[in-house]
Residue, then its C-alpha position, 0 to 999 in steps of 0.5 A: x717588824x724584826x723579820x722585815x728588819x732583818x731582810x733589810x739589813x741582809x740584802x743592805x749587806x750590812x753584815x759582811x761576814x767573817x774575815x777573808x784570812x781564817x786562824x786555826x787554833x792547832x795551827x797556831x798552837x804546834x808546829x808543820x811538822x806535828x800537823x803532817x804527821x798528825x793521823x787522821x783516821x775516818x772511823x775515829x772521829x775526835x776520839x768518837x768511833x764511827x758506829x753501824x748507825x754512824x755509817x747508815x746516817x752517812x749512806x743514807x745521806x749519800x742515797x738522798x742526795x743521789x735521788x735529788x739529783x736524779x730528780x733534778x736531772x731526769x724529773 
């Protein structure tokens, strides 16, 4: 009866979602020139380095989504 519920109210769009105009926590906390020479290095990742296993996950995720679009495309 709660998934019932729920599909209703989703396809009622009761829940609106988010508000149109977002709010950045760093953006309301430092100043434009902070955030432009703010460094943003890949391999750093909120002070997490990006590992072998790091990479491999990413470049798996890459190939599964290159073969489902080839599927999509080809059959």
């Amino acid at each position: 009866a709660d998934y019932y519920q729920l599909g209703f109210n989703l396809r009622s769009n009761i829940f609106q979602g988010g508000p149109l105009e977002s709010r950045s926590l760093m953006k309301d906390s430092y100043t434009p020139d902070v955030i432009q020479k703010a460094i943003r290095d890949p391999k750093n990742w909120h002070g997490r380095r990006t590992d072998e296993l790091g990479r491999w996950h990413q470049k798996n995720a890459l190939n599964l989504n290159l073969q489902k679009a080839f599927e999509e495309k080809y059959g």
